[in-house]
C-alpha positions in Angstrom: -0.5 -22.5 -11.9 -2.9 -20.7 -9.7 -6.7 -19.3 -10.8 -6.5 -15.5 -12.2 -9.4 -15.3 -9.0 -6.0 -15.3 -6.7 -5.9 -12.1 -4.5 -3.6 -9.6 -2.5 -3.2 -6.9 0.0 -0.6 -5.1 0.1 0.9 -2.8 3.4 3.3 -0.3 3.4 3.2 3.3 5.6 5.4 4.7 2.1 2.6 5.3 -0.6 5.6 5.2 -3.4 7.0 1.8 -1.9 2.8 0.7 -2.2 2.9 1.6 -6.0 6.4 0.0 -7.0 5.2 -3.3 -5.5 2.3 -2.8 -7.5 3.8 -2.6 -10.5 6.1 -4.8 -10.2 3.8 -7.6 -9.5 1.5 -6.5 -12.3 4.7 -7.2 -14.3 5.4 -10.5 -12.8 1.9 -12.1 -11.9 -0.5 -10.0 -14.2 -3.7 -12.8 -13.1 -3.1 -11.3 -9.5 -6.0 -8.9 -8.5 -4.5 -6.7 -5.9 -7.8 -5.6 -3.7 -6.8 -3.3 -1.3 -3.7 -1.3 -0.1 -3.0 -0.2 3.6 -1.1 2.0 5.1 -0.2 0.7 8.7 -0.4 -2.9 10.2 -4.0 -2.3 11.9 -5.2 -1.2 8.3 -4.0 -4.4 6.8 -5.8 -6.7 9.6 -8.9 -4.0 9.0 -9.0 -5.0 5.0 -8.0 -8.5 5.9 -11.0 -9.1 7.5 -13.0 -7.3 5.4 -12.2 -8.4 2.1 -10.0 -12.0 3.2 -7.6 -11.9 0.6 -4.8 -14.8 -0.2 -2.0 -13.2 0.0 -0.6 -10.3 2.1 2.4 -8.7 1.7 3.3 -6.9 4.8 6.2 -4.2 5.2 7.9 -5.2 8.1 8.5 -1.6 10.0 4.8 0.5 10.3 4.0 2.6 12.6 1.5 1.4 15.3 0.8 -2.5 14.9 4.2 -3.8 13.0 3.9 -5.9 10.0 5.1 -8.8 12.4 2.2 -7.8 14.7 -0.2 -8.2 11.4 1.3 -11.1 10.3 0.7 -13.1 14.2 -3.2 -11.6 13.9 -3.6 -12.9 10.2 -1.7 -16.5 11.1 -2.4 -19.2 8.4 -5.5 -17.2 7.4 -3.2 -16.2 4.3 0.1 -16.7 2.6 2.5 -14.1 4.2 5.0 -12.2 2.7 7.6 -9.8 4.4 8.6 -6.7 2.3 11.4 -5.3 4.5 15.0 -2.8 3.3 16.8 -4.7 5.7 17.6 -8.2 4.9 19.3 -9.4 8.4 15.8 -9.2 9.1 15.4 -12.4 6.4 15.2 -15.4 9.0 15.9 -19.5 8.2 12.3 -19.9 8.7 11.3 -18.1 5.9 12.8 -20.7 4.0 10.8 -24.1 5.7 7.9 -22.8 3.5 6.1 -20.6 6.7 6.0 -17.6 4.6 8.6 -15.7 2.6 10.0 -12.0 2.5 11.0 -9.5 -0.2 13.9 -6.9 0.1 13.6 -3.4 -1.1 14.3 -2.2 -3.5 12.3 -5.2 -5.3 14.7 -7.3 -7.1 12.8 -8.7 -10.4 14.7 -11.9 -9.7 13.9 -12.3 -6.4 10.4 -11.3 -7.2 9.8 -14.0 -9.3 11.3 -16.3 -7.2 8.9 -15.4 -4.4 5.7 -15.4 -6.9 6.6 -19.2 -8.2 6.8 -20.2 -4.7 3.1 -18.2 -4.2 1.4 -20.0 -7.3 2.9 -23.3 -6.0 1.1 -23.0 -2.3 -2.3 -21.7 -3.7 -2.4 -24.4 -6.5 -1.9 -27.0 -3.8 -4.0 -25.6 -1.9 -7.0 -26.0 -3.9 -9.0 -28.9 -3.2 -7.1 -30.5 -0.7 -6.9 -30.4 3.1 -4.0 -30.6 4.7 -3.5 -33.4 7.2 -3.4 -33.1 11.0 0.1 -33.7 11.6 1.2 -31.2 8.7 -1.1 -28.7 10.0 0.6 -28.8 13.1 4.1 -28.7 11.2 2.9 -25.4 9.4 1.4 -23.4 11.8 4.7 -24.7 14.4 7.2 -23.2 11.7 5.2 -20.0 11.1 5.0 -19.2 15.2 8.8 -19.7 14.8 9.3 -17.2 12.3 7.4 -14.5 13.3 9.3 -15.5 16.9 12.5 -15.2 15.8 11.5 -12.2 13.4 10.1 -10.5 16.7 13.4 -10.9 18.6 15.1 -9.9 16.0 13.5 -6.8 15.8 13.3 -6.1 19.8 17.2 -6.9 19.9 18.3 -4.5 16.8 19.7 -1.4 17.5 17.2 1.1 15.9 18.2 1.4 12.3 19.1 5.9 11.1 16.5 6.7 8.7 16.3 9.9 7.4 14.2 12.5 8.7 11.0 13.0 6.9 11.1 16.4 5.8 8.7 19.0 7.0 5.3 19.1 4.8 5.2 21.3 1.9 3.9 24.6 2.9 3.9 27.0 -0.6 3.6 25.7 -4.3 4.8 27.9 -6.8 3.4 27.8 -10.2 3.3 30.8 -13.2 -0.3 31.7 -13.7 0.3 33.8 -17.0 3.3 36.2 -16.8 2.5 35.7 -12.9 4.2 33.4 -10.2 2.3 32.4 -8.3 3.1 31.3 -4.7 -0.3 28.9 -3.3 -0.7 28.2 0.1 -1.2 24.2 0.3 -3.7 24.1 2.7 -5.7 26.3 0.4 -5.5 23.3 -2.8 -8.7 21.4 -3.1 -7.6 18.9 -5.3 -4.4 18.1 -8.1 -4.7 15.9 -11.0 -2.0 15.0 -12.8 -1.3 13.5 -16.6 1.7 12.5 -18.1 3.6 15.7 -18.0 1.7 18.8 -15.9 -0.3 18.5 -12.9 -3.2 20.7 -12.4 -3.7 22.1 -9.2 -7.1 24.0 -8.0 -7.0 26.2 -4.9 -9.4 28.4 -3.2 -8.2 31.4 -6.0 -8.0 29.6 -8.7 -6.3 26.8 -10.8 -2.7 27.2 -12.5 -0.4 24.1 -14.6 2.7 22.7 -12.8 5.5 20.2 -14.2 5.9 18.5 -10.6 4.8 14.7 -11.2 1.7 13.4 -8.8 4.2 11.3 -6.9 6.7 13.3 -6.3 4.4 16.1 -4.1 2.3 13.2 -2.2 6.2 12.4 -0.4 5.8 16.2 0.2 2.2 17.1 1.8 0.5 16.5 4.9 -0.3 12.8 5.1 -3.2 14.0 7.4 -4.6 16.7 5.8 -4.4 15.2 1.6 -4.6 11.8 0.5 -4.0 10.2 -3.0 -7.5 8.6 -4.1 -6.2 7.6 -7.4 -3.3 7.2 -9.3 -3.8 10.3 -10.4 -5.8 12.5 -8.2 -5.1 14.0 -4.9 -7.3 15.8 -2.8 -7.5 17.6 0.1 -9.6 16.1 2.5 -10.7 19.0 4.1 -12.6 19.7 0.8 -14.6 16.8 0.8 -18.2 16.4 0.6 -19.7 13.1 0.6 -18.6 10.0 -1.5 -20.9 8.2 -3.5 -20.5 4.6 -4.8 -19.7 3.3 -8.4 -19.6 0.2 -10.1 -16.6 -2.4 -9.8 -15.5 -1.5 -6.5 -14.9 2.3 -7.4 -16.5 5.9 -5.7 -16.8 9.3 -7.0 -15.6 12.6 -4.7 -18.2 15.3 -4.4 -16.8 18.8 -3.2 -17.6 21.5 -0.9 -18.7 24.0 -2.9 -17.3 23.3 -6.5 -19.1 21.0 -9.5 -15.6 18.7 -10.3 -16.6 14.8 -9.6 -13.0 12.9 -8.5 -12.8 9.5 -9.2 -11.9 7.0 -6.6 -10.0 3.7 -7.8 -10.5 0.2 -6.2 -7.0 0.5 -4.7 -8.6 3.6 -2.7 -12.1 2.9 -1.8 -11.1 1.9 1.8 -9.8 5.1 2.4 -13.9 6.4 2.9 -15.7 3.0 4.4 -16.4 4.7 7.2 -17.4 7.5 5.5 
């Protein structure tokens, strides 16, 4: 078995495909300390870097740098894994030990299958260095899969997907004996608990039964962003970020007394900031 120190990354451009990995590893390897979570392929190799996890699990199709891309830059730096919802994309390679892939949606099976294999490569990892020979061997069958994987993915015809509807634009909520109809780009932030989330706008603040993750599918991606699992905030509204123990930060806004909280998961979403 491996330490409970083992670590991941995890890269995904779908925040809900993010948190169902998430949990389903929390599920299957609770020792594993997820660090960071990134939204496109030059994300991930940004975190990588920075933080040098283990284990990254990279979602094939991103936009900008691919997960293939990544997965060249990162090399034998970590253990790979493919997350991918097509599975001719799954290549013999895969299987010579080079890295391994998951198919959405996450099949617990599979899932355990692939974190056995994990804890077996980091275990035998520890203390030992692998000889010159088998060095070569490794790094020979992991250029081959990413190889193959790449012409694979150059000679596909591009695969329908459906189109992204247009970002929310109006939330209605009942304020009283009122509806209310609230302009998104005038939210600040919404917190959510198990049944209502709150939402606070430039007017005021009113109780709606629409789940967290249902209306982060729906907004802007460039205008809100989720900072934890159960906050989302409008980015626009932001005033400065201050750090907090254990790899957490705290949201001040423009204008208004409410402190957000930041999770680990999140905190790389204001480095720069």
């Amino acid at each position: 078995m491996t330490s409970p120190e083992a670590t991941a990354l995890i890269a995904d451009d779908e925040p809900l495909l993010r948190e169902s990995l998430v949990r389903a590893l929390a599920q299957a390897w609770p020792e594993l300390r997820i660090v960071a979570q990134a939204r496109n392929g030059r994300e991930a190799l940004e975190l990588f870097e920075q933080l040098r996890p283990q284990i990254v699990f990279l979602d094939v199709h991103m936009p900008g740098l691919s997960g293939v891309e990544a997965a060249k830059a990162i090399a034998r730096r970590a253990q790979l894994v493919f997350v991918t919802a097509y599975e001719q994309y799954a290549v013999q390679a895969f299987e010579q030990g080079a890295l391994d892939y998951l198919v959405k949606p996450l099949e617990p099976e599979r899932l355990a299958d692939t974190v056995g294999r994990l804890q077996e490569r980091l275990a035998a990892a520890v203390g030992s260095t692998p000889g010159e020979a088998s060095q070569v061997r490794l790094e020979a069958a992991l250029e081959a899969a990413l190889s193959q994987l790449s012409e694979r993915l150059k000679s596909a015809k591009p695969l329908a997907e459906p189109p992204r509807p247009a970002p929310l634009q109006w939330l209605r909520a009942s304020v009283g004996s009122t509806l209310k109809l609230i302009p998104v780009e005038q939210i600040i932030f919404m917190r959510s608990d198990e049944k209502y989330t709150l939402v606070v706008w430039q007017e005021g603040e009113a109780l709606i039964r629409t789940p967290i993750r249902e209306l982060i599918e729906q907004l802007d991606q460039q205008a809100f962003a989720q900072v934890h699992r159960s906050v989302v905030v409008n980015l626009r509204a932001i005033s400065h970020v201050t750090r907090g123990p254990n790899e957490t930060a705290d949201l001040h806004l423009k204008g208004r007394p409410e402190v957000l909280p930041v999770s680990r998961s999140y905190l790389h979403l204001f480095r720069q900031m």
